[in-house]
Backbone and ligand atoms as CSV (ligand in chain L), in Angstrom:
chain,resi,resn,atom,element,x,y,z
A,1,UNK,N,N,77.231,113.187,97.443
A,1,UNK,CA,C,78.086,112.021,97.691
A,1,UNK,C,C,79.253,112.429,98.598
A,2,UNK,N,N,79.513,111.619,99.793
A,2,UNK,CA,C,80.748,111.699,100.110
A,2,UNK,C,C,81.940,110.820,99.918
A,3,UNK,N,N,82.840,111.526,100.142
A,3,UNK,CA,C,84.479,111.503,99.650
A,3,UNK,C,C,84.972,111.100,101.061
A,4,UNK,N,N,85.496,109.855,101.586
A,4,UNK,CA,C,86.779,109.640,102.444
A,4,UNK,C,C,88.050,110.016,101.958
A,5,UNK,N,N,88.952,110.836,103.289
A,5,UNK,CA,C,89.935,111.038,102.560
A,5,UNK,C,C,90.583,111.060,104.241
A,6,UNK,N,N,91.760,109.037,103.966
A,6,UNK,CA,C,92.035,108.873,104.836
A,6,UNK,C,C,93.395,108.977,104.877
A,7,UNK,N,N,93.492,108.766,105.868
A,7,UNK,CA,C,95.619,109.167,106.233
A,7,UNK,C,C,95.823,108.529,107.328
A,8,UNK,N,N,97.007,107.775,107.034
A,8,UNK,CA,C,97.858,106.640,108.014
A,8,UNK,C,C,98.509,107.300,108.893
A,9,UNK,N,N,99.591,106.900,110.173
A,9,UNK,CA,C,100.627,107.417,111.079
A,9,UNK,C,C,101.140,108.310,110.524
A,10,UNK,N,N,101.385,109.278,111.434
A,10,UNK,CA,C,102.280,110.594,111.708
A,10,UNK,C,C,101.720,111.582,111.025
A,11,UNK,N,N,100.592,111.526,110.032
A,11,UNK,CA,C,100.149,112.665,109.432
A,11,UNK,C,C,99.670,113.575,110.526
A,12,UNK,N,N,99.086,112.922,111.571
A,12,UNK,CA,C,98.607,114.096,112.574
A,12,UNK,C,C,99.844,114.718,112.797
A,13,UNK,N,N,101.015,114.818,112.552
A,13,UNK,CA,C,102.221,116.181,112.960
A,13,UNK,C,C,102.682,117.172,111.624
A,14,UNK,N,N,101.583,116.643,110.352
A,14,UNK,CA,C,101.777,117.166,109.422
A,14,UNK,C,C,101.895,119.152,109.519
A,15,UNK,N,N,102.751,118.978,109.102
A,15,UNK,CA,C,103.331,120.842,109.357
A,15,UNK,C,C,103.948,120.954,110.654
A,16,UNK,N,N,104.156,120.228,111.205
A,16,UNK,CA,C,105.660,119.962,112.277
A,16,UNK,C,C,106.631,118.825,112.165
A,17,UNK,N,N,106.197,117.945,111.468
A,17,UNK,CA,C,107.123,116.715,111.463
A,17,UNK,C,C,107.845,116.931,109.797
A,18,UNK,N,N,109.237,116.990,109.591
A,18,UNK,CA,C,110.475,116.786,108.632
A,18,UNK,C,C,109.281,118.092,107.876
A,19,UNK,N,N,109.105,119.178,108.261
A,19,UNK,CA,C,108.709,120.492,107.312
A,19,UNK,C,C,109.734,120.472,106.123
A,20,UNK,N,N,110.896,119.921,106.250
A,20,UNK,CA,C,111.852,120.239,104.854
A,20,UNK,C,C,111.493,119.221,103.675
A,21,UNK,N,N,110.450,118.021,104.036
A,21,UNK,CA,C,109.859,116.938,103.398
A,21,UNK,C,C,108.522,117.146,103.332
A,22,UNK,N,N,107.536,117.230,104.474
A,22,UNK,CA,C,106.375,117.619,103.992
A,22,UNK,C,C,105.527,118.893,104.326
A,23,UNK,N,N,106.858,120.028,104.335
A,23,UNK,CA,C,105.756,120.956,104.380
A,23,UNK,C,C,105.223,121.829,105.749
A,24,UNK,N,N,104.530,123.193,105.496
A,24,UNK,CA,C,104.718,123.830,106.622
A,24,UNK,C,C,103.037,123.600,107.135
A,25,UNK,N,N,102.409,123.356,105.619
A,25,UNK,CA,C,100.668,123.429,105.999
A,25,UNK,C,C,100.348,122.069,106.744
A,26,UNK,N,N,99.028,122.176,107.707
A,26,UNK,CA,C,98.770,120.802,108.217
A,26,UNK,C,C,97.385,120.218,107.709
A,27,UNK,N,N,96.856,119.135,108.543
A,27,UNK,CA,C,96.096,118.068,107.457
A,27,UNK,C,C,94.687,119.303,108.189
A,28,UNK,N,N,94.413,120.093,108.805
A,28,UNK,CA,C,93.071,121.147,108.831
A,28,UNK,C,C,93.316,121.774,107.444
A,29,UNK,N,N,94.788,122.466,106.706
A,29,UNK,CA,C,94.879,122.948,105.779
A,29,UNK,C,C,94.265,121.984,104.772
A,30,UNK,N,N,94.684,121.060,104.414
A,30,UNK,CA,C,94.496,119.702,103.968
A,30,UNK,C,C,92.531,119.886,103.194
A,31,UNK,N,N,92.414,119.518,104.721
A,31,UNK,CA,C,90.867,119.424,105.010
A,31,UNK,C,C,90.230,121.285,104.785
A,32,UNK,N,N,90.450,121.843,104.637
A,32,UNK,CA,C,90.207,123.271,104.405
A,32,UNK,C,C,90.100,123.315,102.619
A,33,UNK,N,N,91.288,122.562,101.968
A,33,UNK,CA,C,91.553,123.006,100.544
A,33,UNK,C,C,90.897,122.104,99.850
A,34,UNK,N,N,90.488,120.904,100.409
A,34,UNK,CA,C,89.692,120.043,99.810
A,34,UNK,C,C,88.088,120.115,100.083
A,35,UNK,N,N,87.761,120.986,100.667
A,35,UNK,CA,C,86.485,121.113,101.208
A,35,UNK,C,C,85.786,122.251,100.088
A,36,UNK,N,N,86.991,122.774,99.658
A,36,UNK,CA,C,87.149,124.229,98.531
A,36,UNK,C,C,86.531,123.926,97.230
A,37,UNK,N,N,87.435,122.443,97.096
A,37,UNK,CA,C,87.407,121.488,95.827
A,37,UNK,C,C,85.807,120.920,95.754
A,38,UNK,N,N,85.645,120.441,96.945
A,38,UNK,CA,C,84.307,119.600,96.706
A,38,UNK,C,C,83.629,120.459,96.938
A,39,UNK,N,N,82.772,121.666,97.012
A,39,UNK,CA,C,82.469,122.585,97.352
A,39,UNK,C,C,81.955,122.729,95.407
A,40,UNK,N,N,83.179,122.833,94.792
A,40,UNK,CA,C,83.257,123.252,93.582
A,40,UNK,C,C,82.146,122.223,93.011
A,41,UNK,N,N,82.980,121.173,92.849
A,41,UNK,CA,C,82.809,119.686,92.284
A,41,UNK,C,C,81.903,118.924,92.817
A,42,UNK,N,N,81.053,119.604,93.730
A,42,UNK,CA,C,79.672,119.228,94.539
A,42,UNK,C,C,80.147,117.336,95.552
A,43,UNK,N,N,80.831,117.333,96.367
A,43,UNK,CA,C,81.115,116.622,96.644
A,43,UNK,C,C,81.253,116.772,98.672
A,44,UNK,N,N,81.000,115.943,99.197
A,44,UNK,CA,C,81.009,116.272,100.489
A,44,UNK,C,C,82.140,115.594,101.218
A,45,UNK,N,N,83.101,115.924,102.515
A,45,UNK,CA,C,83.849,114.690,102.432
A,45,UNK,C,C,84.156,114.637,104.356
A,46,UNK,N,N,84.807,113.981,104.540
A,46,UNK,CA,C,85.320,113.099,105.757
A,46,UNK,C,C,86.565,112.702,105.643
A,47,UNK,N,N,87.581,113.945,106.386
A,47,UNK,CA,C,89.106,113.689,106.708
A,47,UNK,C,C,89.130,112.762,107.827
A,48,UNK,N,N,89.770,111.781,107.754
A,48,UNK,CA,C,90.071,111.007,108.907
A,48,UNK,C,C,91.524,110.271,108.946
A,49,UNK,N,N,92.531,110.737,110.341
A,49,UNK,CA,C,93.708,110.124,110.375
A,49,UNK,C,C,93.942,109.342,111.583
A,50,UNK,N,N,94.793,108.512,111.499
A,50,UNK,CA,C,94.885,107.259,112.478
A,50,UNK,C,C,95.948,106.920,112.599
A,51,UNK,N,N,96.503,106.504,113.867
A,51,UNK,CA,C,98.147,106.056,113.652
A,51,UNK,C,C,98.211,104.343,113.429
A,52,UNK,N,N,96.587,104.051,113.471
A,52,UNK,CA,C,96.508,102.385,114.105
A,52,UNK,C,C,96.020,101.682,112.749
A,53,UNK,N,N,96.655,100.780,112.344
A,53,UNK,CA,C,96.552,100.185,111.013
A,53,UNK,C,C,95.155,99.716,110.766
A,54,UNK,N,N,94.315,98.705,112.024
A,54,UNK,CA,C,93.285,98.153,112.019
A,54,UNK,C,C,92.233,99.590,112.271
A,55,UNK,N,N,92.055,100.756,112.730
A,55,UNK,CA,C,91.092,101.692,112.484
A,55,UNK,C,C,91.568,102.366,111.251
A,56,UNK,N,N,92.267,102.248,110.108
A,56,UNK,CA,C,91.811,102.526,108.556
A,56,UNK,C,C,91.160,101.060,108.195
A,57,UNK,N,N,91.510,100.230,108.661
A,57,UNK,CA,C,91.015,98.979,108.283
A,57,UNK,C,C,89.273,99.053,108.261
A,58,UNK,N,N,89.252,99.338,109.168
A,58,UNK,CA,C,87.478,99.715,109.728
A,58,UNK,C,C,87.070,100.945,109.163
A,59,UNK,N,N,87.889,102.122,108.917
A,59,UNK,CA,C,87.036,103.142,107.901
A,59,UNK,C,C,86.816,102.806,106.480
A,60,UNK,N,N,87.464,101.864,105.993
A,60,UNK,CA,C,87.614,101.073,104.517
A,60,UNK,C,C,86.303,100.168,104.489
A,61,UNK,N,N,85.744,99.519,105.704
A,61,UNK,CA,C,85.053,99.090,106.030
A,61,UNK,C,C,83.744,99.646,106.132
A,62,UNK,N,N,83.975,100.960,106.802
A,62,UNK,CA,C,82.716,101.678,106.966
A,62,UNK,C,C,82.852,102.487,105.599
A,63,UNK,N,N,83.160,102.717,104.915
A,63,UNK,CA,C,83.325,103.826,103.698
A,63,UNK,C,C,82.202,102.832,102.224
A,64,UNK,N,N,82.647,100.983,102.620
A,64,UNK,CA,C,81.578,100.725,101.852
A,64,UNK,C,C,79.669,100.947,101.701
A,65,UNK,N,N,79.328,101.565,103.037
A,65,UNK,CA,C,78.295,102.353,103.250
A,65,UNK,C,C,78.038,103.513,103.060
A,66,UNK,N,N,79.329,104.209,103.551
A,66,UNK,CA,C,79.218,105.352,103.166
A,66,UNK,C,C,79.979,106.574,102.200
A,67,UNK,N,N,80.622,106.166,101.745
A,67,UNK,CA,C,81.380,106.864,100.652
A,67,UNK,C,C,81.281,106.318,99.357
A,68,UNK,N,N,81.337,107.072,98.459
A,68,UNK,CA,C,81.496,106.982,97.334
A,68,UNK,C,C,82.832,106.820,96.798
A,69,UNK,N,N,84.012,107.281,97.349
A,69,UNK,CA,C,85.291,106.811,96.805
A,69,UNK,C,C,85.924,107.299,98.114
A,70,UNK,N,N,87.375,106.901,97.808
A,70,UNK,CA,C,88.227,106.932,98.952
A,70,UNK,C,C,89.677,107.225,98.246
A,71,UNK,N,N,90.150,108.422,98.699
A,71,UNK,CA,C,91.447,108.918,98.630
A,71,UNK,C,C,92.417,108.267,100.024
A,72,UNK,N,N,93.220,108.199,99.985
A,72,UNK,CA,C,93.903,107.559,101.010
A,72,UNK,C,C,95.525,107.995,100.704
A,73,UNK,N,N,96.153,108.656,102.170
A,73,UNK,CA,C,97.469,108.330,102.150
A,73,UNK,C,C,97.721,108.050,103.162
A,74,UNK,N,N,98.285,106.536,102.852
A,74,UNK,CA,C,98.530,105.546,103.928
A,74,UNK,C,C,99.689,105.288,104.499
A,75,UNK,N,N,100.526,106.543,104.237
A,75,UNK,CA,C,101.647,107.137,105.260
A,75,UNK,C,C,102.973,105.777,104.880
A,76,UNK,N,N,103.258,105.234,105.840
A,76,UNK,CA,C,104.361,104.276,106.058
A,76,UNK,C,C,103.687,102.560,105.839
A,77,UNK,N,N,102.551,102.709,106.367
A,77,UNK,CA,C,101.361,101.612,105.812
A,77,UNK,C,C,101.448,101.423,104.266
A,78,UNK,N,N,101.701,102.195,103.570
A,78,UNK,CA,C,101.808,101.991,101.875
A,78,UNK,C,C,102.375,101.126,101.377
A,79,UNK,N,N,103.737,100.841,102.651
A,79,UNK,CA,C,105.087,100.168,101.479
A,79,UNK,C,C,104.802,98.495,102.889
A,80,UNK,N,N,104.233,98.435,103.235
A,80,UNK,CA,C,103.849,97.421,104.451
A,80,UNK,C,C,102.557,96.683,104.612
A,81,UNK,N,N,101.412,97.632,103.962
A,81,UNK,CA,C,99.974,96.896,104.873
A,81,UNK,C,C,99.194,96.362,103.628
A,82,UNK,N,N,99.198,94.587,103.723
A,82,UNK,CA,C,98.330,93.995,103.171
A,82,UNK,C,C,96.845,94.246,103.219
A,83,UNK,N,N,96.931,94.393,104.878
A,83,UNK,CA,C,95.274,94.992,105.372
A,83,UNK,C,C,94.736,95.927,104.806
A,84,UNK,N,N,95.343,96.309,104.471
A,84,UNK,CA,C,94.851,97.902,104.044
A,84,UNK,C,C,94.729,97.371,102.023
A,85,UNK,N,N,95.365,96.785,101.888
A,85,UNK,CA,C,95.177,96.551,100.268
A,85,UNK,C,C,94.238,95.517,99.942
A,86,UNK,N,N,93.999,94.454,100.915
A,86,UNK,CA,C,92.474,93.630,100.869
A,86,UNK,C,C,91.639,94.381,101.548
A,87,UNK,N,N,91.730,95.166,102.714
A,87,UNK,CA,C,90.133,96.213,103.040
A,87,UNK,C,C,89.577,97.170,101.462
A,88,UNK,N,N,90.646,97.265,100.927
A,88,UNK,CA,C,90.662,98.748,99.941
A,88,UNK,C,C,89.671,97.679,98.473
A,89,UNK,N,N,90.255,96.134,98.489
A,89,UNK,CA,C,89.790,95.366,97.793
A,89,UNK,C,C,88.306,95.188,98.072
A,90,UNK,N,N,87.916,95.309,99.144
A,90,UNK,CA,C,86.259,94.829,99.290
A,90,UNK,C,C,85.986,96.395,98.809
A,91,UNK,N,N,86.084,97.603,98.794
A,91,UNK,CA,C,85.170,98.744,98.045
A,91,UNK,C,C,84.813,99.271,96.977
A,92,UNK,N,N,83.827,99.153,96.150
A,92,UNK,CA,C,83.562,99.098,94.937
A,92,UNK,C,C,83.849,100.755,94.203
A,93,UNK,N,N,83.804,101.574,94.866
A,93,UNK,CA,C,84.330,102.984,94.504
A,93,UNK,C,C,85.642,103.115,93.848
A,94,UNK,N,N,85.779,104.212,93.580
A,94,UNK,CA,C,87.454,104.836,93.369
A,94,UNK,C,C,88.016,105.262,94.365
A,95,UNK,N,N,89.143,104.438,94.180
A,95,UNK,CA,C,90.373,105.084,95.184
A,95,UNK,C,C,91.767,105.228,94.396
A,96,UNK,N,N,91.971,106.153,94.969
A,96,UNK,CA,C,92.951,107.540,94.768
A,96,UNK,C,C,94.545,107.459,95.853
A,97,UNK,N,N,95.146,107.089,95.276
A,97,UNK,CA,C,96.684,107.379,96.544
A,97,UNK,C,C,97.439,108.631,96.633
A,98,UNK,N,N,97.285,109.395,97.533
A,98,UNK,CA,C,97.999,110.239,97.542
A,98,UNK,C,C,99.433,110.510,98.423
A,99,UNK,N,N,100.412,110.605,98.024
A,99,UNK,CA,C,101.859,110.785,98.578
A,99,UNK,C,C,102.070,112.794,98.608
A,100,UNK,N,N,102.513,112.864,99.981
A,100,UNK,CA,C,103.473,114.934,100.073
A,100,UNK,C,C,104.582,114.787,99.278
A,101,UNK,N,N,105.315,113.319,99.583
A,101,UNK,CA,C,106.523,113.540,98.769
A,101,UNK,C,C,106.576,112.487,97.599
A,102,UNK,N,N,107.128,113.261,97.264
A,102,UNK,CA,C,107.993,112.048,95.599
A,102,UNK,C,C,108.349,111.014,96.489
A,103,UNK,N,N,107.384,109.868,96.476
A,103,UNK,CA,C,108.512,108.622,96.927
A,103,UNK,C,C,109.223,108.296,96.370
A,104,UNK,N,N,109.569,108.078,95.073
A,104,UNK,CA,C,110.471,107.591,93.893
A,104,UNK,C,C,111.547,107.790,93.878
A,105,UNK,N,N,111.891,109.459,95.116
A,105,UNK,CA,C,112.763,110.471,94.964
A,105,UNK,C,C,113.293,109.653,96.039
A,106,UNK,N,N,112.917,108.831,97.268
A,106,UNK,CA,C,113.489,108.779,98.078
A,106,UNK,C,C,113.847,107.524,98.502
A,107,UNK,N,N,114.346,106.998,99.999
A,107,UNK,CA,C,114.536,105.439,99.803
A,107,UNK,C,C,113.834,104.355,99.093
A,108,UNK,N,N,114.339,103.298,98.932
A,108,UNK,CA,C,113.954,102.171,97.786
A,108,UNK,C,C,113.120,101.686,98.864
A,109,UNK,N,N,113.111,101.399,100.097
A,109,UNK,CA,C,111.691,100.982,100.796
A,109,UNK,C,C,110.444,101.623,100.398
A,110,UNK,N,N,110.454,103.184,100.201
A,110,UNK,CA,C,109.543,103.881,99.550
A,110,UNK,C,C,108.990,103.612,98.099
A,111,UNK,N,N,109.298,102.756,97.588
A,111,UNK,CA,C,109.619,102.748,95.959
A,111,UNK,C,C,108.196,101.631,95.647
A,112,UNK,N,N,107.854,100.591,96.661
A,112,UNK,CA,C,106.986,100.060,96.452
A,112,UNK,C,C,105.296,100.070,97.175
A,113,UNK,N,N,104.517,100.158,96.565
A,113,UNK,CA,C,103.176,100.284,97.391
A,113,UNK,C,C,102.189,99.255,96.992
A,114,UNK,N,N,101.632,98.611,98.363
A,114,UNK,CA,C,100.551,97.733,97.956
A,114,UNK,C,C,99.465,98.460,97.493
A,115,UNK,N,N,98.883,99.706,97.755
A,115,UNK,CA,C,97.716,100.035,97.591
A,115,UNK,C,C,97.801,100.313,96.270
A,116,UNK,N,N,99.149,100.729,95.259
A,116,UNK,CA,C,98.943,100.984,94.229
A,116,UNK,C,C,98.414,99.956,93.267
A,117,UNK,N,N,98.422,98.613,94.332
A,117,UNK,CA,C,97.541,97.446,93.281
A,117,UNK,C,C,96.255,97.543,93.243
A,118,UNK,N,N,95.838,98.707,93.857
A,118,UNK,CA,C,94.129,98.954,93.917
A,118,UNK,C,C,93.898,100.005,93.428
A,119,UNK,N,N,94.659,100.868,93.781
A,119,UNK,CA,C,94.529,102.503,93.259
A,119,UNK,C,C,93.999,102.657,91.956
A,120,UNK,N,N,93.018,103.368,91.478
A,120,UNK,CA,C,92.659,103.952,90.098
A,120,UNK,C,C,93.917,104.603,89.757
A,121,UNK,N,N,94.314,105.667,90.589
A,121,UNK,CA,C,95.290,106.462,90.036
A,121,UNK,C,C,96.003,107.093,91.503
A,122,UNK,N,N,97.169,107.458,91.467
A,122,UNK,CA,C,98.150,108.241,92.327
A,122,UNK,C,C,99.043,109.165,91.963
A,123,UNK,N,N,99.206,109.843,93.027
A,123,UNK,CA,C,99.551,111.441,92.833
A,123,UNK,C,C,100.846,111.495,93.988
A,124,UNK,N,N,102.290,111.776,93.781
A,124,UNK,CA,C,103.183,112.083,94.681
A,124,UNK,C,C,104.158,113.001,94.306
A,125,UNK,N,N,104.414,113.946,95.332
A,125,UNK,CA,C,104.892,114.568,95.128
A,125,UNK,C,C,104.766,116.363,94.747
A,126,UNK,N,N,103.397,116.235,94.836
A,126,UNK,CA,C,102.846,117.706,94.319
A,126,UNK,C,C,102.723,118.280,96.204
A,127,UNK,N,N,103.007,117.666,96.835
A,127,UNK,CA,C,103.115,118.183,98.274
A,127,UNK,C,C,101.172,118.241,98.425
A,128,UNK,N,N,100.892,118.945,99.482
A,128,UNK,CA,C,99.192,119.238,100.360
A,128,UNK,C,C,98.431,118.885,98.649
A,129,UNK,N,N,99.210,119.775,97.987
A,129,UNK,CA,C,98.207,120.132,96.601
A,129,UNK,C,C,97.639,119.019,95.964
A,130,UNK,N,N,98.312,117.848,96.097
A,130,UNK,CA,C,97.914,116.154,95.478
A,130,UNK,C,C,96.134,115.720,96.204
A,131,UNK,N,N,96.107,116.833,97.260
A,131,UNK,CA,C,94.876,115.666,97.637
A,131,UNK,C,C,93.618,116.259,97.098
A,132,UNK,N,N,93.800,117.994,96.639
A,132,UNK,CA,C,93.041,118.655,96.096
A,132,UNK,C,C,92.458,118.508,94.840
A,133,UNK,N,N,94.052,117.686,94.045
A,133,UNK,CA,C,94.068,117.233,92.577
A,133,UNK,C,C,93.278,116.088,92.619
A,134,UNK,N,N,93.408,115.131,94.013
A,134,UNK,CA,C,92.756,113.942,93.734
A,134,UNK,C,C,90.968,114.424,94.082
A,135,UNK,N,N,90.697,115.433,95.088
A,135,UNK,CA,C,89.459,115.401,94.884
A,135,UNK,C,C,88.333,116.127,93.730
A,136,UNK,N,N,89.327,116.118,92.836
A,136,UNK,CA,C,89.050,117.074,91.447
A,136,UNK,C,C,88.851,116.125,90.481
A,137,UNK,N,N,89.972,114.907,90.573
A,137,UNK,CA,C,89.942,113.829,90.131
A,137,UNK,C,C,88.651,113.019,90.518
A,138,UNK,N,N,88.211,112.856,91.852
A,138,UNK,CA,C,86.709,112.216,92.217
A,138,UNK,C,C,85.904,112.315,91.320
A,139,UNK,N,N,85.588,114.190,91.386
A,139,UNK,CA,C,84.664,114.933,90.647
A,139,UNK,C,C,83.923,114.256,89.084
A,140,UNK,N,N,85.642,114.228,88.725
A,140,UNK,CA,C,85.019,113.676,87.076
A,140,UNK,C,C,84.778,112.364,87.372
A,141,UNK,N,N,85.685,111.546,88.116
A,141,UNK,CA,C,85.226,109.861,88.308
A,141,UNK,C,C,83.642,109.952,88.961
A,142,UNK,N,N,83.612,110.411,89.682
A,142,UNK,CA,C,82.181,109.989,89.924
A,142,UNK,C,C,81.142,110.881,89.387
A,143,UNK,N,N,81.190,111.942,88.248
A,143,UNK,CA,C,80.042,112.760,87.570
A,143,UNK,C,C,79.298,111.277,87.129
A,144,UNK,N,N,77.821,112.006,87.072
A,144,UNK,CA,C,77.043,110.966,86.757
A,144,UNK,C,C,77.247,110.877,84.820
L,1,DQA,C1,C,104.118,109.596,102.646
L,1,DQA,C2,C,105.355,108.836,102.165
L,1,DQA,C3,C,105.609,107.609,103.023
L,1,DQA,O1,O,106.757,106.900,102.550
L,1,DQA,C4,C,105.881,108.023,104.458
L,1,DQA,O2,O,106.029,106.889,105.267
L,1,DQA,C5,C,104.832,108.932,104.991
L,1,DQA,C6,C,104.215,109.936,104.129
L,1,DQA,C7,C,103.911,110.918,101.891
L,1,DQA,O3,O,102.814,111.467,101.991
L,1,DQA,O4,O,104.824,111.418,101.223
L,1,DQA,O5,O,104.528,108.898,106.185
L,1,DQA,O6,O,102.979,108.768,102.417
């Protein structure tokens, strides 16, 4: 089975952009430590990041063919994109939110997320390590 594991704007500068917020590793690390996980947890997966709201729209889209669940951190899109919380609504899988930082910790714009009205479960704040936890989390959600 494969695992989407998508990511909204600016993650592509992940391990150059605010390193004092998210960090020195980037989303290849990302995609390296989760590949470790499913590897373990027999799971196959597909990192994909986008700065453009309507192409997660369309991997949410394509993921109902082909994935089995969908981890997603939907960057600045979280606290903003309806699209993204009715695309996430048409997929019958588990999905997983993952946050680098404690949003809770930080502005009150951060404080709210549409996707968490879909999310099985979310993880913020454990920094890179949340997406590893979430594909560990797959593992048992989708054991047969
Ligand atoms: C983020 C938190 C969001 O508020 C922010 O816009 C991001 C990254 C995180 O992973 O901590 O771009 O989703």
């Amino acid at each position: 089975q494969t695992i989407f594991i998508l990511n909204g704007p600016n993650l592509n500068l992940l391990g150059k952009r605010q390193p004092e917020i998210y960090g020195h590793d980037t989303l290849a690390d990302v995609e390296a430590a989760c590949a470790r996980v499913g590897a373990e947890v027999g799971l196959d997966l597909r990192l994909l990041q986008s700065n453009h709201e309507g192409q997660i729209v369309d991997w949410i889209h394509e993921a109902r063919e082909a994935a089995a669940g969908i981890i997603i951190n939907p960057a600045a899109y979280t606290h903003t994109s309806v699209a993204i919380l009715d695309a996430l609504n048409t997929f019958e899988g588990p999905v997983l939110e993952v946050h680098i930082s404690n949003v809770h910790k930080r502005e009150s714009f951060r404080h709210h997320s549409y996707v968490s009205l879909r999310a099985d479960g979310v993880i913020a704040g454990f920094g890179i390590e949340g997406y590893a936890l979430a594909m560990r989390r797959m593992g048992s959600l989708l054991e047969a």
